[in-house]
N, CA, C and O of each residue as an XYZ file, in Angstrom:
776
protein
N       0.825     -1.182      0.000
C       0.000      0.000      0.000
C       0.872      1.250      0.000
O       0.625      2.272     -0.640
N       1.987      1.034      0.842
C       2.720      2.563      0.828
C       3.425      3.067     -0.182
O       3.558      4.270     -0.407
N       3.969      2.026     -0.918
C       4.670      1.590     -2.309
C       3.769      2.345     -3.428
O       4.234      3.231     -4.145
N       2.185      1.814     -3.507
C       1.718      2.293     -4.417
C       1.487      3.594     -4.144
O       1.850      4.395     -5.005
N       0.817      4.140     -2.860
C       1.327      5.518     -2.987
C       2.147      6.453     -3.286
O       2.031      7.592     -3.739
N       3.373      5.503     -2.817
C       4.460      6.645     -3.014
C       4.388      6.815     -4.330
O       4.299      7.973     -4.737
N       4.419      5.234     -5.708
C       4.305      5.632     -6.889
C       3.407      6.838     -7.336
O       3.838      7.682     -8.122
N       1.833      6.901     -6.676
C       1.160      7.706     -7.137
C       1.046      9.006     -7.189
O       0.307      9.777     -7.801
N       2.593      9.211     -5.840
C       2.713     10.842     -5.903
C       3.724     11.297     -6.636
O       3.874     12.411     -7.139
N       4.697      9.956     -6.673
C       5.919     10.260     -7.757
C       5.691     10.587     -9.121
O       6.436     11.254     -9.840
N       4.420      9.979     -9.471
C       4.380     10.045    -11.042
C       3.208     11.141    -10.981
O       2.685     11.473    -12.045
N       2.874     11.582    -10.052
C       2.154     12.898    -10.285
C       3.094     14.118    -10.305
O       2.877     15.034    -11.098
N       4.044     14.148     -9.524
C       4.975     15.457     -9.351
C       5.671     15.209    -10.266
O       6.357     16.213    -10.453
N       6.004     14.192    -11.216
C       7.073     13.286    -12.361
C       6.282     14.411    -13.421
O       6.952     14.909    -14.326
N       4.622     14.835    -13.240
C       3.995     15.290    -14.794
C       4.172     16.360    -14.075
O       5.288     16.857    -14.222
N       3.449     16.915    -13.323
C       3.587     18.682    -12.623
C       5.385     19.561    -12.781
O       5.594     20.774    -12.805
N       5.991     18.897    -12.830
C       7.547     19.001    -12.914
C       7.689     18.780    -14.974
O       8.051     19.741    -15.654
N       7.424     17.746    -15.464
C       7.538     18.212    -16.406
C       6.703     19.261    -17.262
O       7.227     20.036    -18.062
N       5.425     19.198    -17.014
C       4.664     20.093    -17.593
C       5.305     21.741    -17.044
O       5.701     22.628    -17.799
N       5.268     21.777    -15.986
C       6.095     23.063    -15.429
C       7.741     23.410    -16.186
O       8.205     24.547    -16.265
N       8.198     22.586    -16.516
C       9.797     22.806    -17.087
C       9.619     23.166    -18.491
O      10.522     23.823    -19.007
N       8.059     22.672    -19.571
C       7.701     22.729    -20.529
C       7.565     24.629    -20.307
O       8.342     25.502    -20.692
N       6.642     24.712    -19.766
C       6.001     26.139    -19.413
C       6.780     26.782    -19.223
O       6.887     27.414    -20.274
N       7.848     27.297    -18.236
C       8.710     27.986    -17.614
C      10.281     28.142    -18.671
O      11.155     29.005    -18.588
N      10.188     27.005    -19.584
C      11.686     26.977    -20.171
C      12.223     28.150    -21.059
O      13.417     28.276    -21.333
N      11.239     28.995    -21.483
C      11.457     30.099    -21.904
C      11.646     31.151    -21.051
O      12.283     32.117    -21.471
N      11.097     31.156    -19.620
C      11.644     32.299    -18.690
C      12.656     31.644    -17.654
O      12.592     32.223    -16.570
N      13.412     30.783    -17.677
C      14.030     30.644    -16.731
C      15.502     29.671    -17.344
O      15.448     28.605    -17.958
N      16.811     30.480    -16.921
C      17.642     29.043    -17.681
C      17.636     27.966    -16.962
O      17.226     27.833    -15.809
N      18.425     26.653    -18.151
C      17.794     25.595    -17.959
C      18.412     25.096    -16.353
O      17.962     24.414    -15.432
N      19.602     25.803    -16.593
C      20.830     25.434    -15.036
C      19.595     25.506    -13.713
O      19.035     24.662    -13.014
N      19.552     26.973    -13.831
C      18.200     27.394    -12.063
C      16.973     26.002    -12.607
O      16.976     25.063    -11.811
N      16.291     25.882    -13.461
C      15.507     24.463    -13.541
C      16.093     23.511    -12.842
O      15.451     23.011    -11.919
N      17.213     23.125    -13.076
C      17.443     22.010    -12.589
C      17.677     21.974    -11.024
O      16.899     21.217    -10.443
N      18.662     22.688    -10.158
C      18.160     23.102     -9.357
C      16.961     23.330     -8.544
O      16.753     22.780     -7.462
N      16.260     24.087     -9.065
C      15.136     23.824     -8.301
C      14.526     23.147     -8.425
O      13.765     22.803     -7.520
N      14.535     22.379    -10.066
C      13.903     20.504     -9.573
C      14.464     19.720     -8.842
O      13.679     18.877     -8.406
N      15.771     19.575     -8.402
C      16.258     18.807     -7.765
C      15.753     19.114     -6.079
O      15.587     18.227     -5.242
N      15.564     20.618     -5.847
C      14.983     20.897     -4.554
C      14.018     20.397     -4.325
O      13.963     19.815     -3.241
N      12.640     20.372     -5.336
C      11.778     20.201     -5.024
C      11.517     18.401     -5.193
O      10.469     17.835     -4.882
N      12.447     17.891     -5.619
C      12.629     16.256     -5.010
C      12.772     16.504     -3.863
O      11.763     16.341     -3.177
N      13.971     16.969     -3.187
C      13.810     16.853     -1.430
C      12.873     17.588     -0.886
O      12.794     17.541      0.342
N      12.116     18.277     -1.481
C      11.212     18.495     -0.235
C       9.912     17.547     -0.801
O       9.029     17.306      0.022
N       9.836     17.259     -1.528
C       8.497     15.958     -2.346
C       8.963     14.972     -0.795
O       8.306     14.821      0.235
N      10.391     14.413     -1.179
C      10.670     13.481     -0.785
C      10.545     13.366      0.834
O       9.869     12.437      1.276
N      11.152     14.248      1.712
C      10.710     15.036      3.123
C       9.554     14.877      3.395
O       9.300     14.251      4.424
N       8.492     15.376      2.589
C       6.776     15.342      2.649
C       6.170     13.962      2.772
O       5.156     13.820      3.455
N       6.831     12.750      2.040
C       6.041     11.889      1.872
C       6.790     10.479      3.107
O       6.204      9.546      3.657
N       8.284     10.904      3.159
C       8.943     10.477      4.175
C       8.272     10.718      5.815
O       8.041      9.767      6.562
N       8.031     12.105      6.173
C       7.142     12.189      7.481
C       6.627     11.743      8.026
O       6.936     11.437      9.178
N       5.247     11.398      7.293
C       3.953     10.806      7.858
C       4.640      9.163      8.687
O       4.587      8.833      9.872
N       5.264      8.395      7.447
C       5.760      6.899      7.792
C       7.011      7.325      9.013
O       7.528      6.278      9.402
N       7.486      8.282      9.553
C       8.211      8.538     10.779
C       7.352      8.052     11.418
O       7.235      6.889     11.805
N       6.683      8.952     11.567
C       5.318      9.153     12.879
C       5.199      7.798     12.859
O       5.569      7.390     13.960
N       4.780      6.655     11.970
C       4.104      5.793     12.318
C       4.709      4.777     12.764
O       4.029      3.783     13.020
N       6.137      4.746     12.978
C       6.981      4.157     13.469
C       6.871      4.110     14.948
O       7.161      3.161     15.676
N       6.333      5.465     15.341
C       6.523      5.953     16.849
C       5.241      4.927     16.994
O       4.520      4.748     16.012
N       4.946      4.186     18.373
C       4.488      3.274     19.086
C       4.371      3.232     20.602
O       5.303      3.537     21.346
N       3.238      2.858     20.993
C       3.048      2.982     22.767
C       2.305      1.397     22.971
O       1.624      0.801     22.136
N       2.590      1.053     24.030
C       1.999     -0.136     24.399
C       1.337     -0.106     25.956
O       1.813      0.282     27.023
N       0.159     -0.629     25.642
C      -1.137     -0.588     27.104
C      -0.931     -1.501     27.857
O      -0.036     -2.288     27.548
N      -1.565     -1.679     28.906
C      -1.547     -2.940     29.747
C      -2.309     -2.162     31.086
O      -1.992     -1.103     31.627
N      -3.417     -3.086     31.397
C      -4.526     -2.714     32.656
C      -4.881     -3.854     33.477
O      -5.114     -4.944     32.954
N      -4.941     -3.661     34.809
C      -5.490     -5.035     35.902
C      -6.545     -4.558     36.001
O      -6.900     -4.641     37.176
N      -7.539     -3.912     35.172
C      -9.503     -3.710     35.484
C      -9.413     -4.957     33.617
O     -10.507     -4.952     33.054
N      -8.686     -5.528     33.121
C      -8.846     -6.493     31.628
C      -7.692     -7.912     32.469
O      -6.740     -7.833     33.246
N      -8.448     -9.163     31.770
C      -7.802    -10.286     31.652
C      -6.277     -9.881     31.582
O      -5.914     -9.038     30.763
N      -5.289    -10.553     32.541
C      -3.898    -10.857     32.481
C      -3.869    -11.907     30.811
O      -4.417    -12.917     30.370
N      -3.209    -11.232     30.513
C      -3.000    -11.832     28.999
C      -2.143    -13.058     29.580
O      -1.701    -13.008     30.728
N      -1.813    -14.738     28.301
C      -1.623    -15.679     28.637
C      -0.533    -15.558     28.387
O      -0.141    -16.695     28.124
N       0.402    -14.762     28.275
C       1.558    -14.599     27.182
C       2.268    -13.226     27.453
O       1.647    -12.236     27.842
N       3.311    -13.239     27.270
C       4.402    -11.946     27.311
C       3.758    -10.852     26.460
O       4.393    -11.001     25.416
N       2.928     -9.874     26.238
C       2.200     -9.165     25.164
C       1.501     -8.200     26.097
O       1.225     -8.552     27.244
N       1.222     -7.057     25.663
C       0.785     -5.977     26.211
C      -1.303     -6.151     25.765
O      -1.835     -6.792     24.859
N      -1.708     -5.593     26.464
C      -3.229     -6.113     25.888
C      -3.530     -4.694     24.469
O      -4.122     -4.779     23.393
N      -3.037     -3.885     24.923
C      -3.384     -2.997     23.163
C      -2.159     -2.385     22.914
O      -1.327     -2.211     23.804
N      -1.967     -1.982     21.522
C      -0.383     -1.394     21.076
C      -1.251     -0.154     19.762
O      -2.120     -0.326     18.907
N      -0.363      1.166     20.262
C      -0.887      2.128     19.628
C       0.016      2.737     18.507
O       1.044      3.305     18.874
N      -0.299      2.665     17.053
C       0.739      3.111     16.085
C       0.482      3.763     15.528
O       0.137      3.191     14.494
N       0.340      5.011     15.396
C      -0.002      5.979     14.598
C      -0.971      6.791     15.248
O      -0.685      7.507     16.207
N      -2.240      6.693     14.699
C      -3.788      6.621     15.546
C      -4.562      5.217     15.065
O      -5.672      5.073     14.552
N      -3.821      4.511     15.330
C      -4.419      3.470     15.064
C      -4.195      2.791     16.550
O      -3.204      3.141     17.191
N      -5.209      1.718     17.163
C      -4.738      1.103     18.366
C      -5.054     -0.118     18.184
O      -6.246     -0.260     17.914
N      -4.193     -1.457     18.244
C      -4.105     -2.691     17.540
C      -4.489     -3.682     19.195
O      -3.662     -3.756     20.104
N      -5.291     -4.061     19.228
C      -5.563     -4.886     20.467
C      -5.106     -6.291     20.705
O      -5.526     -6.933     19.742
N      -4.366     -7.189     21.621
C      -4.331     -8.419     21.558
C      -5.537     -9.097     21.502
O      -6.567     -8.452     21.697
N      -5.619    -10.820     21.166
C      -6.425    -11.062     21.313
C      -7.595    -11.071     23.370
O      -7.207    -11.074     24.539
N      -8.625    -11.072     22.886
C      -9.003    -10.396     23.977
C     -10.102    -12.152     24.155
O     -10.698    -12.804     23.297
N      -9.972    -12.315     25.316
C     -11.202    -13.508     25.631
C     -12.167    -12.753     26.996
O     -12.160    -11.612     27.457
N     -13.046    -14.145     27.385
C     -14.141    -13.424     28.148
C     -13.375    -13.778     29.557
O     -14.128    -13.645     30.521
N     -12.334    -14.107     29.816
C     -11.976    -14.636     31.263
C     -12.063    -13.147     32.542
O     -11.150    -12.347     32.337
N     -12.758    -12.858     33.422
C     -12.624    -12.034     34.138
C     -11.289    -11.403     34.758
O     -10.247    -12.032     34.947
N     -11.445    -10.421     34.964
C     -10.127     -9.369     35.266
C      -9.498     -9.806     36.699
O     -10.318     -9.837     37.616
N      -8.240    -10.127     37.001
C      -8.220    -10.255     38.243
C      -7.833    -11.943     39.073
O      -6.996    -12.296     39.904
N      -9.152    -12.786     38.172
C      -8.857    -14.164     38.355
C      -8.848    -15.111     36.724
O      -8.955    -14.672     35.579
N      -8.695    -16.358     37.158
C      -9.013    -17.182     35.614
C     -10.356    -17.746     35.427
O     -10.688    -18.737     34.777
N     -11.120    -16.870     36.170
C     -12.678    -17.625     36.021
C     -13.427    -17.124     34.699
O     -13.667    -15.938     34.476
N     -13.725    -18.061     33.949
C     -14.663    -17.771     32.871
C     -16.092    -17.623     32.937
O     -16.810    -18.621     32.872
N     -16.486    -16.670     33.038
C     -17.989    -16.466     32.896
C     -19.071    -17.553     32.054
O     -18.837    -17.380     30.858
N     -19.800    -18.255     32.164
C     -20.716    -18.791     31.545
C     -20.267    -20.342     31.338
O     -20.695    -21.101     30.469
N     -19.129    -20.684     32.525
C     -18.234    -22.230     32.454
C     -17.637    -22.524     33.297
O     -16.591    -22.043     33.732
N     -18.565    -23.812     33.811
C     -17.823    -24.397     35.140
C     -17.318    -25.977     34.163
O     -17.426    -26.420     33.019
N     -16.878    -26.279     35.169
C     -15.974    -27.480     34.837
C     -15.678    -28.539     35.750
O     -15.557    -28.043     36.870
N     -15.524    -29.663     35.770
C     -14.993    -30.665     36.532
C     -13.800    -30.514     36.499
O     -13.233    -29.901     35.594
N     -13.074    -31.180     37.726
C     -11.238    -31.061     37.909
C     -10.909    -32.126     37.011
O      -9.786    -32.613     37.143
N     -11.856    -32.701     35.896
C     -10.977    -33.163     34.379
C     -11.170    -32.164     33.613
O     -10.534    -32.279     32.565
N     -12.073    -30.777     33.724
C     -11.819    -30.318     32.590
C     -12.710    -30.420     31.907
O     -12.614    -29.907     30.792
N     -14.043    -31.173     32.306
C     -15.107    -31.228     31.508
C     -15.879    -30.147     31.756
O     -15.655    -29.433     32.733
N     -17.018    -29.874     30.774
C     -18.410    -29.234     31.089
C     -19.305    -29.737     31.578
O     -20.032    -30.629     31.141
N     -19.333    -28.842     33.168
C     -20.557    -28.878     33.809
C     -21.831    -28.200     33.254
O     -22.914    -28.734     33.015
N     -21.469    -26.914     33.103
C     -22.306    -25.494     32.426
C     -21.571    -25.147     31.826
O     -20.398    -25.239     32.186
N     -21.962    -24.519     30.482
C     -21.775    -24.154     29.530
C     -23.009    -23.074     29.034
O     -24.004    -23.493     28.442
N     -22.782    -21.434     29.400
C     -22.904    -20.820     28.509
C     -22.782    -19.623     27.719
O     -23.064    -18.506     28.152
N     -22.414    -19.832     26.700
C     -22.168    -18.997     25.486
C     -22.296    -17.670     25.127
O     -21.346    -16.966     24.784
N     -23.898    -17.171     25.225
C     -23.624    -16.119     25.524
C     -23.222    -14.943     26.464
O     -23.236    -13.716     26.358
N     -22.818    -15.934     27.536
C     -22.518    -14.924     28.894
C     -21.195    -14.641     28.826
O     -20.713    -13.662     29.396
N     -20.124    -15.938     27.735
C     -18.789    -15.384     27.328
C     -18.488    -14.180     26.591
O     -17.587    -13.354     26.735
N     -19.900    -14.303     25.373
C     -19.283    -13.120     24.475
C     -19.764    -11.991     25.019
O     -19.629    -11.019     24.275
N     -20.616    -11.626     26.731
C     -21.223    -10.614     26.874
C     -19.672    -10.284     28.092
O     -19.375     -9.316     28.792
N     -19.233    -11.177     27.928
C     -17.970    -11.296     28.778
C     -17.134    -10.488     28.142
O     -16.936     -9.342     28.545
N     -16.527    -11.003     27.039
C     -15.311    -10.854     26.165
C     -15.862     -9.391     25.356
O     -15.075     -8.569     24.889
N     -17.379     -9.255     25.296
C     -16.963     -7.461     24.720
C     -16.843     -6.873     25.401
O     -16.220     -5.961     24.857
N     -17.060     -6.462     26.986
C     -16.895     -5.530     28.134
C     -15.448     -5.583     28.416
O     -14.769     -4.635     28.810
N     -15.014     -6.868     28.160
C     -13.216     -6.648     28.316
C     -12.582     -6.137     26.833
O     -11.372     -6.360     26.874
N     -12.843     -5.722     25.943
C     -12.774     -5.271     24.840
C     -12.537     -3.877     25.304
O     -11.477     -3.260     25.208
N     -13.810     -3.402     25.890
C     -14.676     -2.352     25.902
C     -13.355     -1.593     27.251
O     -12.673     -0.594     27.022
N     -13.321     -2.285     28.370
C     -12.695     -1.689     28.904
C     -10.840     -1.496     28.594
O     -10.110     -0.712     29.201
N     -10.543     -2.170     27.820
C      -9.080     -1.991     27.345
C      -8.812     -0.823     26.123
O      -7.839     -0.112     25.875
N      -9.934     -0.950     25.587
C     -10.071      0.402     24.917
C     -10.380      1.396     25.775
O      -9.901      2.397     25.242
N     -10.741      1.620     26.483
C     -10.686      2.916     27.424
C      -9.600      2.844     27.896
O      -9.004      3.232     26.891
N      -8.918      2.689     28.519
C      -7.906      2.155     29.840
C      -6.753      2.069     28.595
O      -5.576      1.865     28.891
N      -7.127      2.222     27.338
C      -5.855      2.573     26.572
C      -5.949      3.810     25.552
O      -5.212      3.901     24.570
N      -7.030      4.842     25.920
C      -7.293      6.156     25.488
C      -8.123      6.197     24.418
O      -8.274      7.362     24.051
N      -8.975      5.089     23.490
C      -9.809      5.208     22.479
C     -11.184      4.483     23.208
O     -11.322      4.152     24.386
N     -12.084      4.369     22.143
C     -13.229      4.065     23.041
C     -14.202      2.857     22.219
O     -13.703      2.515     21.147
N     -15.367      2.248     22.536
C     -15.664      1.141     21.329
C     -16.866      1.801     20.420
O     -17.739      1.051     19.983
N     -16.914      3.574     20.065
C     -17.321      3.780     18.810
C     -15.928      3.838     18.069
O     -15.901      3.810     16.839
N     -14.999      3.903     18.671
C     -13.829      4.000     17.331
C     -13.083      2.831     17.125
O     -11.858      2.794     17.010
N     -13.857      1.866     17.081
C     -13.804      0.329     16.086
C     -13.826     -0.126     15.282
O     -14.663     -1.028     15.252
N     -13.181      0.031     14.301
C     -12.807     -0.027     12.854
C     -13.123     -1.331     12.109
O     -13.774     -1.533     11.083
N     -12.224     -2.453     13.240
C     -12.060     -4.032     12.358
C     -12.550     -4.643     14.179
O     -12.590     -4.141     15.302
N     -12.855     -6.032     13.527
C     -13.396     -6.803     14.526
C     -12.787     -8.347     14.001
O     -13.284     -8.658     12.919
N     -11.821     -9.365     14.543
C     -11.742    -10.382     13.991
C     -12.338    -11.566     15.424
O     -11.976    -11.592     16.600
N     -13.148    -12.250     14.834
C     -13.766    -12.986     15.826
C     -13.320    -14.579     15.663
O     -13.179    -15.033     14.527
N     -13.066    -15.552     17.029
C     -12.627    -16.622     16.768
C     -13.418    -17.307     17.348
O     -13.514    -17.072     18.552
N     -14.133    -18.204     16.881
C     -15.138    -19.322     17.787
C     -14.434    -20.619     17.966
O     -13.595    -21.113     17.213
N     -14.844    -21.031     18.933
C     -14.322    -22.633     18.955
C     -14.953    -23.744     18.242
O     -14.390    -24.639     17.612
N     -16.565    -23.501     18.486
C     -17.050    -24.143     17.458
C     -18.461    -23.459     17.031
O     -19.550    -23.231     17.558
N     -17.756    -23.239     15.640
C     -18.965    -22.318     14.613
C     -20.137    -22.636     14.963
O     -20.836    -22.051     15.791
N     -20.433    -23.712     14.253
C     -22.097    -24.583     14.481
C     -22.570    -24.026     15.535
O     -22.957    -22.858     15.561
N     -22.584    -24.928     16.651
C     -22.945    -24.259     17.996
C     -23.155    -23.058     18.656
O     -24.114    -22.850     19.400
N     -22.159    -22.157     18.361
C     -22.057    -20.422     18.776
C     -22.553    -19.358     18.377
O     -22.247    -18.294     18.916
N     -22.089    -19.846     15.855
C     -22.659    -18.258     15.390
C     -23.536    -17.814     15.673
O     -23.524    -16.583     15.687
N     -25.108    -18.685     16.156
C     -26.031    -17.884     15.903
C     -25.844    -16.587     17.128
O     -25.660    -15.370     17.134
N     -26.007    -17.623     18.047
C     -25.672    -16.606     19.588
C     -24.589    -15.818     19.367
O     -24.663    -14.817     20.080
N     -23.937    -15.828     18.914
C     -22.751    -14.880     18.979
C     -23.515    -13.490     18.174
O     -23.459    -12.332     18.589
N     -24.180    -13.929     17.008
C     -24.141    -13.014     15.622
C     -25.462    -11.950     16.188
O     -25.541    -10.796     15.766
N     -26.221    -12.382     16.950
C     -27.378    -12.139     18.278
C     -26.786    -11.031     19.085
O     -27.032     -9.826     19.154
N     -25.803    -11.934     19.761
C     -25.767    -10.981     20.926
C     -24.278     -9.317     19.839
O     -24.172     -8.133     20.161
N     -23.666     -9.921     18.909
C     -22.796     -8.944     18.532
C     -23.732     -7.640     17.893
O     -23.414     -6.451     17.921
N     -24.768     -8.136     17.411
C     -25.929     -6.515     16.753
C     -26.963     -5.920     18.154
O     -28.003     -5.296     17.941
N     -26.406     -6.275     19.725
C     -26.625     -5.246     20.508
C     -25.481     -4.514     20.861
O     -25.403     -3.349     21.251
N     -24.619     -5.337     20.677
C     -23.556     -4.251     21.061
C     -23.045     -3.362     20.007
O     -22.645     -2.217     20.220
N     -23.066     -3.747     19.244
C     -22.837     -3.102     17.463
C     -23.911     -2.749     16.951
O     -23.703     -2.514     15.761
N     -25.141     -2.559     17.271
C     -25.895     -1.889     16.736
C     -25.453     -0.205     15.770
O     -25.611      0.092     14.586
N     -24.824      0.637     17.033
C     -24.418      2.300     16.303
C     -23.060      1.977     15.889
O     -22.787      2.738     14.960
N     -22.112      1.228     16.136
C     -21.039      1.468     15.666
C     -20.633      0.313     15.055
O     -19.973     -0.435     15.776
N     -20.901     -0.162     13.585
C     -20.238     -1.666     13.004
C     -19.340     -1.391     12.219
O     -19.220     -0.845     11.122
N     -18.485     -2.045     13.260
C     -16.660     -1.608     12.140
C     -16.743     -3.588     11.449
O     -17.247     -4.710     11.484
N     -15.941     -2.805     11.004
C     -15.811     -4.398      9.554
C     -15.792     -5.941     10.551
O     -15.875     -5.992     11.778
N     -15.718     -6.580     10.027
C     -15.634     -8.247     11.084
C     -15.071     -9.259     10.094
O     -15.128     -9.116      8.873
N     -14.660    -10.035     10.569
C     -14.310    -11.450      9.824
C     -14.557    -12.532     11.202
O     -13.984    -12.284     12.264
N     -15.230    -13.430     11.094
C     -15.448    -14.633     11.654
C     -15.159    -15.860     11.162
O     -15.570    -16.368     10.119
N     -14.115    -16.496     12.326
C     -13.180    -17.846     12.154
C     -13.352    -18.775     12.726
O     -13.025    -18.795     13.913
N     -13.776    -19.610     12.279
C     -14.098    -21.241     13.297
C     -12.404    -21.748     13.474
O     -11.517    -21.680     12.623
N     -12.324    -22.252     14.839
C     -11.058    -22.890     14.580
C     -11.173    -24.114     16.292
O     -12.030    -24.308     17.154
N      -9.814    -24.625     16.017
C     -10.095    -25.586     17.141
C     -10.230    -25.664     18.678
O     -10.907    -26.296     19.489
N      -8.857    -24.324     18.700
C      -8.766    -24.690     20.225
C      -8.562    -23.186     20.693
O      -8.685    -22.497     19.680
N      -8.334    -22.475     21.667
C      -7.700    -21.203     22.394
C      -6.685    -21.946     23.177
O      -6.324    -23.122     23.145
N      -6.343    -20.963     23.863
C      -5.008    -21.231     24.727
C      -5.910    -21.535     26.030
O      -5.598    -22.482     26.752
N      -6.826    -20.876     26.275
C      -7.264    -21.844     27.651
C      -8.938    -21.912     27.278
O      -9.354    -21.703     26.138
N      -9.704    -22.196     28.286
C     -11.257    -23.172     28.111
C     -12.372    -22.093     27.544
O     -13.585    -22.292     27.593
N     -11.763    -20.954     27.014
C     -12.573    -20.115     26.573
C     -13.071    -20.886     25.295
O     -12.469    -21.793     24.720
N     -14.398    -20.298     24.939
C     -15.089    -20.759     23.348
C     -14.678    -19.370     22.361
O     -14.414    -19.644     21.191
N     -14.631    -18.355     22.640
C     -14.536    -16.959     22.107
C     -13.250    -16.346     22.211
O     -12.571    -16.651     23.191
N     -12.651    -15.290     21.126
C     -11.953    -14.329     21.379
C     -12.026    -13.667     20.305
O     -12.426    -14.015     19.194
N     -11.423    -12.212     20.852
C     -11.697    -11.064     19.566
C     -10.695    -10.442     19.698
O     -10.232    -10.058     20.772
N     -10.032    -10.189     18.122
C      -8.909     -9.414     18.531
C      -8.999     -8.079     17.697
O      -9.019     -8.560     16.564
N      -9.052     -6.998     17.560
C      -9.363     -5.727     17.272
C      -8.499     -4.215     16.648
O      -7.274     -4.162     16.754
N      -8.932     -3.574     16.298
C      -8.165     -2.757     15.455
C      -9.220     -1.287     16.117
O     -10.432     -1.185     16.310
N      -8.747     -0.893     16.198
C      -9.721      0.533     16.478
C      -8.666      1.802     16.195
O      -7.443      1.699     16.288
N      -9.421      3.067     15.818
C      -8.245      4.797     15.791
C      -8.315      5.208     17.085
O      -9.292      4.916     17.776
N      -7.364      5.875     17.520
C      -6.933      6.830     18.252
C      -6.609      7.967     18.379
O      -5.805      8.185     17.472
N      -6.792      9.127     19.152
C      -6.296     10.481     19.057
C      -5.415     10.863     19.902
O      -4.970     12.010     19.853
């Protein structure tokens, strides 16, 4: 993407520069032309160099009111105005208890339910975006992971158009096998920042 931009400004200032050297070549010799085309490469070049500085610059979040992440990783990372979230599950803040799932000491399901995870896992969404300076109308992308499709989308796709009702940033939904611990859900997120 940045590539084709850059082409698209190069070969625009590539015609504005020649059409201008066309125009001007009778009032100006050709020596000062060149010159000041060559200036106005570095400052083209300065202009379009900037922005990709900035976006280099980076901050990383981390809050005890959101799930202790399972892993060395900050729970949101901010690049630009953009704020890139880890993946986020419904496990409560504080302990490893999952909302809507008890279990036997094998590990089985006692209770099981579903939607009390994903009413779980968007409030911890919800609060890591605050607690990292943006908020959940400025939610851009949504990538959702179920454990098992069949069983969940409907409830999931239910309970996601109350919370997304005013603000639906894009989504992709992924069936897959397992999480890192007994959660069924996780969402991992993209939202802007100011």
């Amino acid at each position: 993407m940045k590539l084709t931009i850059w082409r698209s400004y190069f070969s625009f200032f590539q015609g504005v520069k020649s059409a201008n050297m066309k125009i001007f070549k009778d009032f100006y010799n050709v020596e000062k032309w060149k010159r000041t085309s060559q200036m106005m490469n570095f400052i083209l070049l300065s202009l379009l160099i900037l922005p990709f500085n900035f976006a280099n610059m980076s901050q990383q979040f981390s809050t005890d009111k959101a799930p202790k992440p399972v892993g060395l990783y900050p729970h949101s990372k901010q690049v630009g105005n953009l704020l890139f979230l880890s993946g986020v599950g419904p496990r409560k803040a504080g302990t490893d208890e999952i909302p809507g799932l008890k279990t036997d000491k094998h590990g089985n399901y006692i209770e099981f339910d579903f939607a009390e995870q994903c009413k779980s896992v968007f409030d911890n969404v919800r609060t890591i975006l605050e607690e990292s300076g943006s908020s959940w109308d400025k939610l851009v992308d949504v990538t959702v992971f179920l454990v098992d499709m069949k069983r969940d989308f409907q409830t999931y796709n239910r309970i996601y158009a109350e919370y997304f009702n005013d603000n639906q940033p894009c989504r992709t939904t992924i069936g897959i096998e397992t999480l890192p611990t007994a959660i069924a859900i996780e969402l991992k997120c993209i939202a802007t920042i100011d």
